[in-house]
LOLO-766376 format. One record per atom (N, C-alpha, C): atom name; chain; y negated, z, x negated; residue in one letter. Coordinates in pm, whole numbers, always signed. Each point is the difference from the previous one (the first is absolute). Last residue first. Layout:
# residues N
<atom atomo="CA" cadena="A" v="Y" w="Z" u="X" residuo="A"/>
...
//
This chain:
# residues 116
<atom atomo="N" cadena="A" v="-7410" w="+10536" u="-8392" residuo="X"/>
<atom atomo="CA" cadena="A" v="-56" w="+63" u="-123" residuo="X"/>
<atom atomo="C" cadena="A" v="+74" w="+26" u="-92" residuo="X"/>
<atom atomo="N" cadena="A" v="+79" w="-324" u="+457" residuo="X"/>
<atom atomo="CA" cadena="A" v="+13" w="+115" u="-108" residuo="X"/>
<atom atomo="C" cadena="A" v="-44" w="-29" u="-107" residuo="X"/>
<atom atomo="N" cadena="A" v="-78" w="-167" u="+497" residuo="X"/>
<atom atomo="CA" cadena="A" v="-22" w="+9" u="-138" residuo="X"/>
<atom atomo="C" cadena="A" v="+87" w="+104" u="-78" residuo="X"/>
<atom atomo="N" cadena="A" v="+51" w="-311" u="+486" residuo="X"/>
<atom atomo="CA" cadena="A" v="-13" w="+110" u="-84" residuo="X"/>
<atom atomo="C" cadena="A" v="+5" w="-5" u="-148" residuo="X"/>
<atom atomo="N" cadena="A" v="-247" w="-295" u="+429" residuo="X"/>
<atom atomo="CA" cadena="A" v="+140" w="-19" u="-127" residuo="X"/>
<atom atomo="C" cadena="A" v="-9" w="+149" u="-56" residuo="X"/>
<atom atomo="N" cadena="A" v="-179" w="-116" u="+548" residuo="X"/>
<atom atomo="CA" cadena="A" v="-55" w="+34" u="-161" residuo="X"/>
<atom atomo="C" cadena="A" v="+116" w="+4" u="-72" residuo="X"/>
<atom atomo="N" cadena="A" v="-33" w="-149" u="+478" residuo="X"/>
<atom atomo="CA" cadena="A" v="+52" w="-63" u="-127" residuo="X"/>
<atom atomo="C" cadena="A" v="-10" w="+6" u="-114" residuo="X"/>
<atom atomo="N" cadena="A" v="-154" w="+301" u="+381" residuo="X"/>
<atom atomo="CA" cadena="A" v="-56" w="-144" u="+11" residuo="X"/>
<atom atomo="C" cadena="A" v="+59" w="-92" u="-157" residuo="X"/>
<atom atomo="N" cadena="A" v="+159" w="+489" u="+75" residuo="X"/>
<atom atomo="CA" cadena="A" v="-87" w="-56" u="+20" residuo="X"/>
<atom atomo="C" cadena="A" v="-63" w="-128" u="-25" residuo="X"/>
<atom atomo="N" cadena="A" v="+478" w="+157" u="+37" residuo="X"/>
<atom atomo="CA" cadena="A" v="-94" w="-7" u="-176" residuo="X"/>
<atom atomo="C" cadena="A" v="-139" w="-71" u="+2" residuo="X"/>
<atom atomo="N" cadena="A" v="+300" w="+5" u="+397" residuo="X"/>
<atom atomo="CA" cadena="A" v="+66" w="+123" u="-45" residuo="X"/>
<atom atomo="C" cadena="A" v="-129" w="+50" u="-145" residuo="X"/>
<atom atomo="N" cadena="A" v="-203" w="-379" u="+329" residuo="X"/>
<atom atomo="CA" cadena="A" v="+101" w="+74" u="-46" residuo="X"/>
<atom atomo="C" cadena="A" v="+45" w="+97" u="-39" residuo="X"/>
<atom atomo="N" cadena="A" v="-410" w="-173" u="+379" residuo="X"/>
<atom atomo="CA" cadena="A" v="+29" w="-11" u="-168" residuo="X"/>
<atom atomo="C" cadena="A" v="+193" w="+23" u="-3" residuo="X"/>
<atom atomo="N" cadena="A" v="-143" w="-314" u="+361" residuo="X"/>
<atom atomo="CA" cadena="A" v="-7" w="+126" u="-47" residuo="X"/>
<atom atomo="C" cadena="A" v="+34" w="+4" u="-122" residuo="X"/>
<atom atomo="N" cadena="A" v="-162" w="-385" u="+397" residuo="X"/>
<atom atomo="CA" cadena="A" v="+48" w="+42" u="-135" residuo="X"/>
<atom atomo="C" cadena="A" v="+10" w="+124" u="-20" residuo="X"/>
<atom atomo="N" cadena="A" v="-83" w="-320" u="+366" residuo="X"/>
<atom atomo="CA" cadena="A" v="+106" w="+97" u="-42" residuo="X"/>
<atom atomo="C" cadena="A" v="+28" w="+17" u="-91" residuo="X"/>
<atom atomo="N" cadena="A" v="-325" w="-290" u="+98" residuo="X"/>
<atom atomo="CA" cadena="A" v="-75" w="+154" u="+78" residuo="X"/>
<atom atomo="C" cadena="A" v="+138" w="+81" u="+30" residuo="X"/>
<atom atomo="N" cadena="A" v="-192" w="-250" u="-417" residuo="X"/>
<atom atomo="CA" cadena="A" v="+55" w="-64" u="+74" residuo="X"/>
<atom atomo="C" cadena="A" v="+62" w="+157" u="+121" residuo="X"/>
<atom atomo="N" cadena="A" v="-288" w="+8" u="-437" residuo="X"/>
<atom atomo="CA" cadena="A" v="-117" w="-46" u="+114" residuo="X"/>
<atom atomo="C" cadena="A" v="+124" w="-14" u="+135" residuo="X"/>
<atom atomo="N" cadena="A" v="+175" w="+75" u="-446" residuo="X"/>
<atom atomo="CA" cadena="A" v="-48" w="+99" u="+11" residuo="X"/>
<atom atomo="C" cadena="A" v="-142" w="-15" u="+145" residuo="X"/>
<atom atomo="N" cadena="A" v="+233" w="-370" u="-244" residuo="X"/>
<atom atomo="CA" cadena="A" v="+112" w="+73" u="+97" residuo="X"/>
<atom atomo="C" cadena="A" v="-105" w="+101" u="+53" residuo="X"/>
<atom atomo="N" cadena="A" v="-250" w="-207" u="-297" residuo="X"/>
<atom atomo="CA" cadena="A" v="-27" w="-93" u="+89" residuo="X"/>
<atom atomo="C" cadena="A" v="+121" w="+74" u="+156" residuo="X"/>
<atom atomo="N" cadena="A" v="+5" w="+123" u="-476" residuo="X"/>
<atom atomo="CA" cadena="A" v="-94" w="+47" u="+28" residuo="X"/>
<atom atomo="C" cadena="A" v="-29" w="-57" u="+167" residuo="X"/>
<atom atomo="N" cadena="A" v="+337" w="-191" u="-296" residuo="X"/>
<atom atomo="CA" cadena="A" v="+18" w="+157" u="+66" residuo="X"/>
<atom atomo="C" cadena="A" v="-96" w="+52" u="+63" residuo="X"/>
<atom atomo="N" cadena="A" v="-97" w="-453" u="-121" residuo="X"/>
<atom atomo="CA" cadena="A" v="+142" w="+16" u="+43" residuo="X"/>
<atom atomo="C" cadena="A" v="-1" w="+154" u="+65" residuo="X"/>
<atom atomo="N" cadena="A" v="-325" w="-71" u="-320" residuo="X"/>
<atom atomo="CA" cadena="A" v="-64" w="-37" u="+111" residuo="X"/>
<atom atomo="C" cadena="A" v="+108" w="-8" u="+111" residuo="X"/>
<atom atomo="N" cadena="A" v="+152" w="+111" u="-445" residuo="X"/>
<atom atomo="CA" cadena="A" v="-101" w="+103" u="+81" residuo="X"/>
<atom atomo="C" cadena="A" v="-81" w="-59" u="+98" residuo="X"/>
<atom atomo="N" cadena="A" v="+246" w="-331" u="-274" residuo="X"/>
<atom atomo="CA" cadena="A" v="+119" w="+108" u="+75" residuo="X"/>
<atom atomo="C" cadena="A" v="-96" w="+95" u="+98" residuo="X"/>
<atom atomo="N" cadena="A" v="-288" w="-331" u="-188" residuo="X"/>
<atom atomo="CA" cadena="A" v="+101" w="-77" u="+101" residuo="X"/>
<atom atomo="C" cadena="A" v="+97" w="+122" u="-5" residuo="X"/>
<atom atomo="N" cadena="A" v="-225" w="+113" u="-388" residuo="X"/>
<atom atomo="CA" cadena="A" v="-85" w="+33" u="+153" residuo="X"/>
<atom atomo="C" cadena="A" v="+56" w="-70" u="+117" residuo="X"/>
<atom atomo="N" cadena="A" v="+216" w="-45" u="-423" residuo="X"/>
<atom atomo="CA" cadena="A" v="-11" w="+180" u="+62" residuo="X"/>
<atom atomo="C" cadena="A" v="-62" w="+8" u="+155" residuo="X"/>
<atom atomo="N" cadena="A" v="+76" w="-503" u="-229" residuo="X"/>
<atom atomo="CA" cadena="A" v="+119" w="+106" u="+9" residuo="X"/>
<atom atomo="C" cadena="A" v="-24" w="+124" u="+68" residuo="X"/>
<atom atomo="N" cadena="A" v="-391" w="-300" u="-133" residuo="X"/>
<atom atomo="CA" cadena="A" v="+81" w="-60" u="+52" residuo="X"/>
<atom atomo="C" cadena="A" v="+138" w="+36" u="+68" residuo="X"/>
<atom atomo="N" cadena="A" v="-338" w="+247" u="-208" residuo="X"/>
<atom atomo="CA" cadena="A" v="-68" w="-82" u="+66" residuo="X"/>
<atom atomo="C" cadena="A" v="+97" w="-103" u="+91" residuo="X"/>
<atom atomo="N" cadena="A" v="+137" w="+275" u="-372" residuo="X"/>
<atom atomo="CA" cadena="A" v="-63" w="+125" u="+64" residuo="X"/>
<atom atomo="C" cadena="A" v="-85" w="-106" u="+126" residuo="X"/>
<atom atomo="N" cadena="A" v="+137" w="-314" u="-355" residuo="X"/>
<atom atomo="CA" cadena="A" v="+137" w="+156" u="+69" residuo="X"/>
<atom atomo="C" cadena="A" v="-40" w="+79" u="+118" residuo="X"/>
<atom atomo="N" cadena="A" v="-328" w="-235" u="-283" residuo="X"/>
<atom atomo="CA" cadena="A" v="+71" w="-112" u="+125" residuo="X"/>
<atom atomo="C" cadena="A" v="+68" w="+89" u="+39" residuo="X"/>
<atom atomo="N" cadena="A" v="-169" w="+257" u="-333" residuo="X"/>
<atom atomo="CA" cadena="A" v="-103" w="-6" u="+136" residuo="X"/>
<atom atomo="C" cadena="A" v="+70" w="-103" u="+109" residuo="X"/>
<atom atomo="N" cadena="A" v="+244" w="+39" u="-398" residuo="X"/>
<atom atomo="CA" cadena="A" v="+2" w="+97" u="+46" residuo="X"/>
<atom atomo="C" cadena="A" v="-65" w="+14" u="+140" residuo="X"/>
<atom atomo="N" cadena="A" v="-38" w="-290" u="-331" residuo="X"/>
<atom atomo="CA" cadena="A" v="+94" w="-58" u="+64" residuo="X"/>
<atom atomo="C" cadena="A" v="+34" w="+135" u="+127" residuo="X"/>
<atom atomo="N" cadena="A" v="-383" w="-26" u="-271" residuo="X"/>
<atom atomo="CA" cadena="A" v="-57" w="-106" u="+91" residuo="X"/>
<atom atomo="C" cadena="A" v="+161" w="+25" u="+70" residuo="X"/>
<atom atomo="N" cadena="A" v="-18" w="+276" u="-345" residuo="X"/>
<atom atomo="CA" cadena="A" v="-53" w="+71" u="+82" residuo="X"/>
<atom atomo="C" cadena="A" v="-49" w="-157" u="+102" residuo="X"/>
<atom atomo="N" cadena="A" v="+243" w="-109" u="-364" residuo="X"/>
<atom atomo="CA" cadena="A" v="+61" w="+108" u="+49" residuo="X"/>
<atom atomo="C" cadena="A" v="-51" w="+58" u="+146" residuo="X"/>
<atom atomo="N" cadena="A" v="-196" w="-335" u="-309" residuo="X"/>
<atom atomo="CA" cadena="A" v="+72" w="-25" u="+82" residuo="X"/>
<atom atomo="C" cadena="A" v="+64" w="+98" u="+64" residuo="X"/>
<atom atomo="N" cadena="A" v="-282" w="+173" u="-257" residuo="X"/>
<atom atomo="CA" cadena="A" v="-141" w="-37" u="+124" residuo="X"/>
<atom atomo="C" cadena="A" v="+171" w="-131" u="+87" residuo="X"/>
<atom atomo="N" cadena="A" v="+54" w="+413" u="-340" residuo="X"/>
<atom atomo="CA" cadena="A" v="+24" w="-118" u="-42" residuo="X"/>
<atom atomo="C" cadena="A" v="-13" w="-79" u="+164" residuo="X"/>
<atom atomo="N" cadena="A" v="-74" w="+467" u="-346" residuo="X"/>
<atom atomo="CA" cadena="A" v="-45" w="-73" u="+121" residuo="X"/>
<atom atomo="C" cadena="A" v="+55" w="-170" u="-26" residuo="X"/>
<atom atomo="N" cadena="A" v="+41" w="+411" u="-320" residuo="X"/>
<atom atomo="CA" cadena="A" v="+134" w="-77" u="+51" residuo="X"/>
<atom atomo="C" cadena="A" v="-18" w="-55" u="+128" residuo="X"/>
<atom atomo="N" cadena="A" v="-398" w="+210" u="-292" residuo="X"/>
<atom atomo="CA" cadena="A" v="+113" w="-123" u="-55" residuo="X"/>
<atom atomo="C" cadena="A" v="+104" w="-71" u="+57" residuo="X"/>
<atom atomo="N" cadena="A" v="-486" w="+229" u="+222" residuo="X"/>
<atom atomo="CA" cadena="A" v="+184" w="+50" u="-27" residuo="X"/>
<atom atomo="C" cadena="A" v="+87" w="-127" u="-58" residuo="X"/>
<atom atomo="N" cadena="A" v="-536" w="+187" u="-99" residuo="X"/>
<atom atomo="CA" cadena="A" v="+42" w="-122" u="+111" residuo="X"/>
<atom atomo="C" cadena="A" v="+153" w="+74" u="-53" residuo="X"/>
<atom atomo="N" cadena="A" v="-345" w="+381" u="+129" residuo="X"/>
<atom atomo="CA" cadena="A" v="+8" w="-134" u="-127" residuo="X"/>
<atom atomo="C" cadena="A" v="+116" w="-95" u="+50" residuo="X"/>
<atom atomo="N" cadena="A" v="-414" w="+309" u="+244" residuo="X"/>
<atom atomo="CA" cadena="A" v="+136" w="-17" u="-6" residuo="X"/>
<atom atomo="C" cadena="A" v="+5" w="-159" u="-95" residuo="X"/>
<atom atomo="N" cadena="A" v="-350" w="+422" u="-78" residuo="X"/>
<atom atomo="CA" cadena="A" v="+25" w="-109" u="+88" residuo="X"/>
<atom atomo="C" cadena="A" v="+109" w="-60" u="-3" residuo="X"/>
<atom atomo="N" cadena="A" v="-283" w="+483" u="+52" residuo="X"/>
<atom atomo="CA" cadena="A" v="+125" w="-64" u="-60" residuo="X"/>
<atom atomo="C" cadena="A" v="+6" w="-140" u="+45" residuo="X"/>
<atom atomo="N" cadena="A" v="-504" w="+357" u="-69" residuo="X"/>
<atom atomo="CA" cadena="A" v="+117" w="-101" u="+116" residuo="X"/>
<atom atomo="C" cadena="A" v="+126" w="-19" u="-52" residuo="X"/>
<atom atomo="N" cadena="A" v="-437" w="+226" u="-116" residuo="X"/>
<atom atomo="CA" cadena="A" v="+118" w="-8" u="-135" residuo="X"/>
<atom atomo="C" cadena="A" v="+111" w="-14" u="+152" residuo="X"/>
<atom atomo="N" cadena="A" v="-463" w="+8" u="+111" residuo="X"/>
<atom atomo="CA" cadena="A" v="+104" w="+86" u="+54" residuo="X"/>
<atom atomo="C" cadena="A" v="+120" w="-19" u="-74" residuo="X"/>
<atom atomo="N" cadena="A" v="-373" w="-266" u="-129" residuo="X"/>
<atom atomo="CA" cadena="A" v="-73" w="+159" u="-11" residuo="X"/>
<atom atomo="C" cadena="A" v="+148" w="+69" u="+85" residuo="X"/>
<atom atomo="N" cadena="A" v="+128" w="-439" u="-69" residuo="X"/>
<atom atomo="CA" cadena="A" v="-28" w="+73" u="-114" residuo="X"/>
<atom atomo="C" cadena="A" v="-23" w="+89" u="-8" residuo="X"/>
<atom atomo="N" cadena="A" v="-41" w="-214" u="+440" residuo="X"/>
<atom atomo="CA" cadena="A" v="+140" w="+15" u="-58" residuo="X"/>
<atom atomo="C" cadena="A" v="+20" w="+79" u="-153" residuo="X"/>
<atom atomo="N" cadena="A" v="-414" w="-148" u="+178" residuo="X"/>
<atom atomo="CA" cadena="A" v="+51" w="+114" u="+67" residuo="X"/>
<atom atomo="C" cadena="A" v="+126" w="+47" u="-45" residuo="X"/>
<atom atomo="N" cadena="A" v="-181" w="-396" u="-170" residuo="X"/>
<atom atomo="CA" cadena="A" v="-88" w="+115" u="-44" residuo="X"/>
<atom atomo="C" cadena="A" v="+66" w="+120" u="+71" residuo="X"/>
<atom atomo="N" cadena="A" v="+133" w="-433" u="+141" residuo="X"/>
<atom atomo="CA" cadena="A" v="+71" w="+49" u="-84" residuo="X"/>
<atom atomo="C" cadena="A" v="-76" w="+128" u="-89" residuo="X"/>
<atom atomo="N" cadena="A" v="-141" w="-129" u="+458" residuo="X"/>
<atom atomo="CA" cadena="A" v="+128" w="+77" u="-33" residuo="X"/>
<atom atomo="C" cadena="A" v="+77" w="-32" u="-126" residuo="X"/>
<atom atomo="N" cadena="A" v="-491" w="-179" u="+28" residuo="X"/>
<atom atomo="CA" cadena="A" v="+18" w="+104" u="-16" residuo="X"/>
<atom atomo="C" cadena="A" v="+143" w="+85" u="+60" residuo="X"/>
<atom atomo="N" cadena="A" v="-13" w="-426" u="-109" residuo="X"/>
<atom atomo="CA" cadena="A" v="-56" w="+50" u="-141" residuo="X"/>
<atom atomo="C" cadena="A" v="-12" w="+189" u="+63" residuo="X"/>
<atom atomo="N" cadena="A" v="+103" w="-377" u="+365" residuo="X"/>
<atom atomo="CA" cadena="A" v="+148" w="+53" u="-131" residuo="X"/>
<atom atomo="C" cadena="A" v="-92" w="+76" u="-93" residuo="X"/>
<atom atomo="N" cadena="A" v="-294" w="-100" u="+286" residuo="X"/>
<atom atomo="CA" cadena="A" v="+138" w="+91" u="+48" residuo="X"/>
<atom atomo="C" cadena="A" v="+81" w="+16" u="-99" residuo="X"/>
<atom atomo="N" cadena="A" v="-315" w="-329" u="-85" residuo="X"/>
<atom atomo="CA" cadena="A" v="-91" w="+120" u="-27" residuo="X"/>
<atom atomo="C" cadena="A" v="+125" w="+95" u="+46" residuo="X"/>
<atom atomo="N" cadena="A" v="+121" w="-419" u="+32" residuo="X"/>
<atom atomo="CA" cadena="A" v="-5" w="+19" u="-140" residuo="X"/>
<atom atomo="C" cadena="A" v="-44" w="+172" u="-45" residuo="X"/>
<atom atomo="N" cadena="A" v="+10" w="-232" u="+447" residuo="X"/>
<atom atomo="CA" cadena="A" v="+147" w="+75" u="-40" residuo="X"/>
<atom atomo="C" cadena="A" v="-17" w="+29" u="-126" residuo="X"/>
<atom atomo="N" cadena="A" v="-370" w="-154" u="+205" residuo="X"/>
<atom atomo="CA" cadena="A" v="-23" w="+106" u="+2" residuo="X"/>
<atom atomo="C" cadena="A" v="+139" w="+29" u="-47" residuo="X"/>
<atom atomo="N" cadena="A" v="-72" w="-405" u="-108" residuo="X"/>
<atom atomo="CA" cadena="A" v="-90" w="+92" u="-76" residuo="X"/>
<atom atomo="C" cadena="A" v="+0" w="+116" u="+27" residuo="X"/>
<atom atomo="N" cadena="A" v="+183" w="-350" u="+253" residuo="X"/>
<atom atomo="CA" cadena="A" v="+131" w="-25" u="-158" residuo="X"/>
<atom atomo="C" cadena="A" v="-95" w="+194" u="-91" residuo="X"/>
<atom atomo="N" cadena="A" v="+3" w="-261" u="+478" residuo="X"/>
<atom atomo="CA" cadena="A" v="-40" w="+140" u="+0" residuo="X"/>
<atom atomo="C" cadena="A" v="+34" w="+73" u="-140" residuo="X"/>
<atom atomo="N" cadena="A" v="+212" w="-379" u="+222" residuo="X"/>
<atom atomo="CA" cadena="A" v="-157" w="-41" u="+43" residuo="X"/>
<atom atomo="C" cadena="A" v="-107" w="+124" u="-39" residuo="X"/>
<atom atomo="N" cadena="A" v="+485" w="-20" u="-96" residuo="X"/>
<atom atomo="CA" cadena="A" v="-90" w="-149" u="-91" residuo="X"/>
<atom atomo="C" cadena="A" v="-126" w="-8" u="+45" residuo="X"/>
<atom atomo="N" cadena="A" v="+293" w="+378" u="+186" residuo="X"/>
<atom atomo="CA" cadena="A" v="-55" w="+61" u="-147" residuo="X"/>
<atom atomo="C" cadena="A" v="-44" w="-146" u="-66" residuo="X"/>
<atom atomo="N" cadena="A" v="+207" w="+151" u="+472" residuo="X"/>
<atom atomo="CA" cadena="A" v="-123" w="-101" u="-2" residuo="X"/>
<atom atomo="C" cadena="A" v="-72" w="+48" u="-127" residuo="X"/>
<atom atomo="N" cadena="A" v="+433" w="-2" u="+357" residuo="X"/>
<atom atomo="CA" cadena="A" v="-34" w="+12" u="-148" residuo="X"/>
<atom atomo="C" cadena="A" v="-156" w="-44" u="-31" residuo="X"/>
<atom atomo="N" cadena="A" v="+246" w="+115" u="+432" residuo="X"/>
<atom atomo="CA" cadena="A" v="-75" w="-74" u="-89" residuo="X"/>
<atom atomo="C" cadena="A" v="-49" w="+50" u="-115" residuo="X"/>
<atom atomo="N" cadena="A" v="+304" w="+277" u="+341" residuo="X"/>
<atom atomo="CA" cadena="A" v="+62" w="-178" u="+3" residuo="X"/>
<atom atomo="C" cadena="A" v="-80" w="-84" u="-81" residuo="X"/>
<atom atomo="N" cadena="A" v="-86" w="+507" u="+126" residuo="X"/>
<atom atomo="CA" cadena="A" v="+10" w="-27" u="-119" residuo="X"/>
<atom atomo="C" cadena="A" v="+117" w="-172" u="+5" residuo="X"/>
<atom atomo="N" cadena="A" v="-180" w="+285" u="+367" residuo="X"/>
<atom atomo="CA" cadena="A" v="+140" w="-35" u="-26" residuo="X"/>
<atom atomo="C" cadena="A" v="+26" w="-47" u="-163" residuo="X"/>
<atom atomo="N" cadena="A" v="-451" w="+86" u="+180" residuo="X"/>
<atom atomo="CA" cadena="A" v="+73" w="+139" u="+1" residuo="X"/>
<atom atomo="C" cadena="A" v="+150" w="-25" u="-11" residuo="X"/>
<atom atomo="N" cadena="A" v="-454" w="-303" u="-36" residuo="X"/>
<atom atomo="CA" cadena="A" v="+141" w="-29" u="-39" residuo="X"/>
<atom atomo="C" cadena="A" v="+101" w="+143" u="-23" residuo="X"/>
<atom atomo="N" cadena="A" v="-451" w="-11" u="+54" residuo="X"/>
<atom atomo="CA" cadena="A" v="-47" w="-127" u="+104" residuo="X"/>
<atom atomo="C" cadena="A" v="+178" w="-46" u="-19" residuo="X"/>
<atom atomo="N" cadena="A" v="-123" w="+396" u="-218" residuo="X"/>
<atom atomo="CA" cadena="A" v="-122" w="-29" u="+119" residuo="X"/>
<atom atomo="C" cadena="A" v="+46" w="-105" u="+88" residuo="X"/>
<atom atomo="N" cadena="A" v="+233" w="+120" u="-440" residuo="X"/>
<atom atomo="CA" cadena="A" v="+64" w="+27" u="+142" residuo="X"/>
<atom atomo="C" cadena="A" v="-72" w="+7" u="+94" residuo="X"/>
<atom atomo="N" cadena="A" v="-5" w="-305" u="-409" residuo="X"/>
<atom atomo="CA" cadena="A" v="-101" w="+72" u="+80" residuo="X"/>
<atom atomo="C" cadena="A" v="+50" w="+64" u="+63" residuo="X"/>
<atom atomo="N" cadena="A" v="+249" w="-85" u="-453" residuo="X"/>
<atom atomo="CA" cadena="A" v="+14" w="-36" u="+143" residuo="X"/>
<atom atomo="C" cadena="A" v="-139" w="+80" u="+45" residuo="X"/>
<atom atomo="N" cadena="A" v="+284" w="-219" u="-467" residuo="X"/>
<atom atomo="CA" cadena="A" v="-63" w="-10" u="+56" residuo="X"/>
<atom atomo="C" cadena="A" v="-58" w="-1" u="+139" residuo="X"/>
<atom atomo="N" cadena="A" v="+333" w="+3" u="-440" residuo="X"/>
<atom atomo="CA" cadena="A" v="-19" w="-17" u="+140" residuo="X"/>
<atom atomo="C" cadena="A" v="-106" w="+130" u="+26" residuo="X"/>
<atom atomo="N" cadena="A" v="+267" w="-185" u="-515" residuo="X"/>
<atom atomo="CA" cadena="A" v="-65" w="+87" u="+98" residuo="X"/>
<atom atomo="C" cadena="A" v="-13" w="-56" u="+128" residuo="X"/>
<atom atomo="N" cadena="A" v="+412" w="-44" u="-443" residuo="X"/>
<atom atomo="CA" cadena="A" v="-98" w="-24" u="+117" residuo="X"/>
<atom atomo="C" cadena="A" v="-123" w="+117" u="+67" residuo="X"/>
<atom atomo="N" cadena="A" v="+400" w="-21" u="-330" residuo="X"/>
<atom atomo="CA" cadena="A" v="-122" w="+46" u="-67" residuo="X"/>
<atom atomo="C" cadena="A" v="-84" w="-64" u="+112" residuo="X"/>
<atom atomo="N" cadena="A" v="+425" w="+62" u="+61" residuo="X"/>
<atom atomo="CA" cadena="A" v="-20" w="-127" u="-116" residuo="X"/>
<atom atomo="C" cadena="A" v="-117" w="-1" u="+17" residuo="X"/>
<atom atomo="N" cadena="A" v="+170" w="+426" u="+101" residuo="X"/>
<atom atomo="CA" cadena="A" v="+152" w="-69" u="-8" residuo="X"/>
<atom atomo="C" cadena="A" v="-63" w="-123" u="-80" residuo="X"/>
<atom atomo="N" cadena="A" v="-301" w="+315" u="+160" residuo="X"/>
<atom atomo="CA" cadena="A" v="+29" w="+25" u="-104" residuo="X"/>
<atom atomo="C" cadena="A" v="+137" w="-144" u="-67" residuo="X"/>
<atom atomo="N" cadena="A" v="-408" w="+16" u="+383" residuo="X"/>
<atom atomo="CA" cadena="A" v="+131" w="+6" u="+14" residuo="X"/>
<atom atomo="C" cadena="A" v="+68" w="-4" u="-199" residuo="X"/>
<atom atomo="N" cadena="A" v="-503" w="+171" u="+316" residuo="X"/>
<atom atomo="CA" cadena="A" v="+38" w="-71" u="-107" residuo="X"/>
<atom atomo="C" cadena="A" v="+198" w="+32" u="-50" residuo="X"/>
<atom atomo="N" cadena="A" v="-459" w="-64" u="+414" residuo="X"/>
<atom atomo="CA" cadena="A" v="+163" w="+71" u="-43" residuo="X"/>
<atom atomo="C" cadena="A" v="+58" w="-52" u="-117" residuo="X"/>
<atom atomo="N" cadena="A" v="-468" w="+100" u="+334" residuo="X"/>
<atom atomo="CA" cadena="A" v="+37" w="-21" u="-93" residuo="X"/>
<atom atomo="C" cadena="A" v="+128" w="+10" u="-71" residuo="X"/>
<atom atomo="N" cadena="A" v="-387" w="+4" u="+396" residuo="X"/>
<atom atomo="CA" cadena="A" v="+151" w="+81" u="-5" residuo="X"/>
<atom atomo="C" cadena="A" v="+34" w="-89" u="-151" residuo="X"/>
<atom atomo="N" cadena="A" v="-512" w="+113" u="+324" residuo="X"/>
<atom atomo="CA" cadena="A" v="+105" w="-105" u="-62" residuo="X"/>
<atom atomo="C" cadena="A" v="+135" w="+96" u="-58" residuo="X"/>
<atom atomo="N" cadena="A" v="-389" w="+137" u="+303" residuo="X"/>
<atom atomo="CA" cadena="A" v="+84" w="-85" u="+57" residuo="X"/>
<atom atomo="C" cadena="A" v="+118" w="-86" u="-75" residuo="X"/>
<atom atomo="N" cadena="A" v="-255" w="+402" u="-200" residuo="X"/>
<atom atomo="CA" cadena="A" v="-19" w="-51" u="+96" residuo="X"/>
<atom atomo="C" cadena="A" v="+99" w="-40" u="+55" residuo="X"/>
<atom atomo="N" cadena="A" v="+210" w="+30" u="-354" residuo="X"/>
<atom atomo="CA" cadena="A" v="-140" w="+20" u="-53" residuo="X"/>
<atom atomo="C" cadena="A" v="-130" w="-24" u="+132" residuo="X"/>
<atom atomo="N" cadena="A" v="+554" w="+107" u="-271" residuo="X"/>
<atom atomo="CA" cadena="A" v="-119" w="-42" u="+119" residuo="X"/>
<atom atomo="C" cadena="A" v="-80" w="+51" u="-17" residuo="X"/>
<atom atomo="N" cadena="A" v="+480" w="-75" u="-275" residuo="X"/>
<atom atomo="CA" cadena="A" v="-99" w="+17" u="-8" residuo="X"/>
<atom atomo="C" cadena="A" v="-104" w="-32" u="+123" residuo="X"/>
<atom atomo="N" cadena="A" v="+523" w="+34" u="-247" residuo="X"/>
<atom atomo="CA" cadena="A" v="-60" w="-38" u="+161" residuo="X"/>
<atom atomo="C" cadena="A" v="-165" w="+74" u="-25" residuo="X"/>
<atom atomo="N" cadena="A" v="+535" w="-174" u="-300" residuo="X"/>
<atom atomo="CA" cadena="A" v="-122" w="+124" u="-31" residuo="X"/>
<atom atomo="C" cadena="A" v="-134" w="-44" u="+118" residuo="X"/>
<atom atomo="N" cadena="A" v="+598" w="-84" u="-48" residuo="X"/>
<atom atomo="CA" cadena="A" v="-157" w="-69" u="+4" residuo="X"/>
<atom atomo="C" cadena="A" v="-96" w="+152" u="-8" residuo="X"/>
<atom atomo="N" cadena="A" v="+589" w="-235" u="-5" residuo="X"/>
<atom atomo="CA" cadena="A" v="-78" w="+120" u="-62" residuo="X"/>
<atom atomo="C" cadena="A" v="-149" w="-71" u="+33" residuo="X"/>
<atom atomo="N" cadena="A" v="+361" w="-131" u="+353" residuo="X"/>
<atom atomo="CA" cadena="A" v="-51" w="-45" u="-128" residuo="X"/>
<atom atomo="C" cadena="A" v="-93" w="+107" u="-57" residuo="X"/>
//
């Protein structure tokens, strides 16, 4: 996701361009960044965002604009695909490659040939 990442000390700041969200992280006490914690902390994210959007300006930044031909069913049906279909095959092959007679092949380890 496009984002602009601001810190400040211990705090982390992420502002997600796609639907205008921010987040909110101590990495002091939350280095996995798993808590959100910008409702309990509404004033200092206010002060972060103000100053990476100041930064962003003084460095004449690019910001990414939205893509007309996004279409959020497309990309949900896609992610099931890639979740449900790709990764169940590559866990399959990937899984041969452990079995203790396996060898690669003629076209190294089942790589597809490309042409350019």
């Amino acid at each position: 996701e496009p984002s602009s990442i601001i810190r400040n000390g211990p705090w982390k700041l992420i502002h997600y361009y796609e639907d205008g969200h921010d987040e909110l992280y101590n990495l002091e006490s939350d280095p996995g960044e798993q808590n959100d914690v910008i409702a309990e902390n509404q004033l200092l994210a206010a002060t972060l965002r103000q100053r990476l959007d100041a930064w962003l300006i003084e460095v004449d930044a690019k910001f990414p604009v939205p893509d007309s031909a996004y279409d959020p069913d497309k990309e949900k049906a896609r992610l099931h695909q890639l979740k449900h279909e790709l990764m169940p095959k590559l866990e399959v092959s990937h899984a041969a490659y452990l079995h203790p007679d396996w060898q690669p092949n003629e076209d190294w380890w089942g790589s597809q040939v490309v042409i350019d």
